[in-house]
N, CA and C of each residue as an Amber inpcrd file, in Angstrom:
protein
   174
 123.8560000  19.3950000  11.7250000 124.1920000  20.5260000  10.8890000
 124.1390000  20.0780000   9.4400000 123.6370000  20.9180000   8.9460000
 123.6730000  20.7300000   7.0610000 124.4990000  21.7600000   6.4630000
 125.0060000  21.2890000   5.5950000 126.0070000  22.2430000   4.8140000
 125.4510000  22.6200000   3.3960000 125.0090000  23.7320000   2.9900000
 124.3940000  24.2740000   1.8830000 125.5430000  24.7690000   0.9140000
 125.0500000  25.2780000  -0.5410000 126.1510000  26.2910000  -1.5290000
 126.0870000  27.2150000  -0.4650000 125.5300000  28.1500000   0.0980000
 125.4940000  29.6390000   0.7610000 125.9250000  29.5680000   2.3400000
 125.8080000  28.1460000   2.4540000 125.4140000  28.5440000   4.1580000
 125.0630000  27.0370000   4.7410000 125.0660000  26.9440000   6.1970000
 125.0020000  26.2320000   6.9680000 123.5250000  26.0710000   7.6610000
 123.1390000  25.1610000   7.8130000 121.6110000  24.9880000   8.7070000
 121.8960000  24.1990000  10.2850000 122.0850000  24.9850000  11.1300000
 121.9310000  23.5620000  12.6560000 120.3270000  24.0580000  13.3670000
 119.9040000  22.3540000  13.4880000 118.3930000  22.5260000  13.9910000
 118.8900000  21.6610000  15.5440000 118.0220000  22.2660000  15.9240000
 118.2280000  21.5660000  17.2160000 116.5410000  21.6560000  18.1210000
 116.1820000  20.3750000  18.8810000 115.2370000  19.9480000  19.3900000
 114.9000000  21.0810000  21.1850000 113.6560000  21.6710000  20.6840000
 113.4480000  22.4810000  21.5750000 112.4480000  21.5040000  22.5860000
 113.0120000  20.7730000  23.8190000 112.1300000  20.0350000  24.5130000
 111.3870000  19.0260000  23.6870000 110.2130000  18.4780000  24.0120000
 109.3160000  17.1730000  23.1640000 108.2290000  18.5040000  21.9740000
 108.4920000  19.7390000  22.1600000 107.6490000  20.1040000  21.7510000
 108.1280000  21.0620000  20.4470000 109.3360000  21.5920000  19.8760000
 109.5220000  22.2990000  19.0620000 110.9380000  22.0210000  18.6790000
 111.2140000  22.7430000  17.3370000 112.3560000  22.5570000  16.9440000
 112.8040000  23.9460000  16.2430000 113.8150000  24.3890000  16.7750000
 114.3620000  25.6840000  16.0990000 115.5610000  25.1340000  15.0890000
 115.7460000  26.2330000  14.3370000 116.7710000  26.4700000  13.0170000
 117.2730000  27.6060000  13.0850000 118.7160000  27.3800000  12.9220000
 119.6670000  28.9080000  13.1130000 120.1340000  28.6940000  11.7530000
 119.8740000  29.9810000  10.6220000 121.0730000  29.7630000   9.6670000
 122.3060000  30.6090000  10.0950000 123.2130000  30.2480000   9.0100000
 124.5420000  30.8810000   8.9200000 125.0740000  30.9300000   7.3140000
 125.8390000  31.9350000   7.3870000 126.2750000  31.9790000   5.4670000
 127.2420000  30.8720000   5.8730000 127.8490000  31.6750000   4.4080000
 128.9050000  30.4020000   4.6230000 130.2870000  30.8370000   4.6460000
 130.5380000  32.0020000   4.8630000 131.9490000  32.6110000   5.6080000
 131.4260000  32.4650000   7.4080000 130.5780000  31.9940000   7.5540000
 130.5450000  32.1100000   9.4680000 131.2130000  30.8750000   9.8770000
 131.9400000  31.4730000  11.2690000 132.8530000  30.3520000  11.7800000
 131.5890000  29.3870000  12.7940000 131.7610000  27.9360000  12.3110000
 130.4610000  26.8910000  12.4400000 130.7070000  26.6870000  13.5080000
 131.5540000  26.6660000  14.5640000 131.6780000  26.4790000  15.8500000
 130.7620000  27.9540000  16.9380000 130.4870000  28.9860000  15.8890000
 129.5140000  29.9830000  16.6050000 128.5960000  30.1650000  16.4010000
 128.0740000  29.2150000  15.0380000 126.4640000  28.8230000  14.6680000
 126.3010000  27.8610000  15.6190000 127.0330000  26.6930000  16.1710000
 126.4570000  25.4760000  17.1910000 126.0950000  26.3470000  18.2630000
 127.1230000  27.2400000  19.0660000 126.8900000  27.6040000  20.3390000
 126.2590000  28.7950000  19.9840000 125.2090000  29.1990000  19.2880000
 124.4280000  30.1780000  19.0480000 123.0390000  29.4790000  19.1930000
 122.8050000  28.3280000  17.8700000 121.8450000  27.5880000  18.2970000
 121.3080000  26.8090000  19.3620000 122.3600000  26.2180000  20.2290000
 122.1410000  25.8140000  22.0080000 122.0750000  26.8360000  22.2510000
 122.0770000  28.3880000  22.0270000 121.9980000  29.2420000  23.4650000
 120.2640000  29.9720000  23.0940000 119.9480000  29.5200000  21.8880000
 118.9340000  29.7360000  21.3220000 117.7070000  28.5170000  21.5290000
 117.9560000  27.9350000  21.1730000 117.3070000  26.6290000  21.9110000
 116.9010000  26.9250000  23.2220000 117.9840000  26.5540000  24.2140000
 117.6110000  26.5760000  25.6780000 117.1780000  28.1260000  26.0340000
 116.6220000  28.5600000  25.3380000 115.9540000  30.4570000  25.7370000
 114.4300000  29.9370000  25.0950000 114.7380000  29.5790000  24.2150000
 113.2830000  29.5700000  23.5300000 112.6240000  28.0420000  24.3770000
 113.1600000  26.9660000  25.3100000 112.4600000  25.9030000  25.7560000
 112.1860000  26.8270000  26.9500000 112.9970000  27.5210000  27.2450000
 112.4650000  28.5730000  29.0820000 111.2010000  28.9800000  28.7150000
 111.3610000  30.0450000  28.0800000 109.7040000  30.2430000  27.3100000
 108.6450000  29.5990000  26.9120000 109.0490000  28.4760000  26.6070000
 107.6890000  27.6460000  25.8100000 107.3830000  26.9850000  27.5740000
 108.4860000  26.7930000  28.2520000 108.0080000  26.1490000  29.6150000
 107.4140000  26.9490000  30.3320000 107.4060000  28.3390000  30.4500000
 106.7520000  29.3310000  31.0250000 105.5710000  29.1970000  30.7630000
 104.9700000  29.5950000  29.5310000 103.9270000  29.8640000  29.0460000
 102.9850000  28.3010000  29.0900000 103.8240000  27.5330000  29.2170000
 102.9600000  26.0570000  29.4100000 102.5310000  26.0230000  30.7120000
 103.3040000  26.4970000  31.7380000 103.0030000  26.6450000  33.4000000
 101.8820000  27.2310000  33.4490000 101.4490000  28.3350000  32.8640000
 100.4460000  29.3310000  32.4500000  99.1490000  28.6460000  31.8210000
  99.5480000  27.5690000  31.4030000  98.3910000  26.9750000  30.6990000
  98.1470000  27.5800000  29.3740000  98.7290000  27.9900000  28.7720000
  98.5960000  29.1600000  27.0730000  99.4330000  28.3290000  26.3840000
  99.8490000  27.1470000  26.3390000 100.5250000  26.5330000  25.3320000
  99.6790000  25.1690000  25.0790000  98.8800000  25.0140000  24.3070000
  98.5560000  23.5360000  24.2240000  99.1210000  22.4880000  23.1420000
């Protein structure tokens, strides 16, 4: 997590293949930016694993 003037950044590692970023201002409670970004993460690696099964992700 990074802490900005405005706001908060947590990145988190989507599988070997991507990396998402959730912002947040900076009145948001940071314990619901973490468990926003894991629930965001692991949705967006389901998908990228789907579409790789499929052969459409190279």
């Amino acid at each position: 997590m990074s802490q900005f003037t405005d706001g908060y950044l947590v990145a988190r590692a989507v599988g070997e293949r991507a990396l998402i970023g959730v912002l947040g201002d900076a009145g948001m409670d940071v314990q619901r930016l973490h468990a926003e970004a894991q629930e965001s993460a692991a949705r967006t690696s389901i998908l990228l694993t789907a579409e790789s099964s499929k052969g459409e992700v190279n």
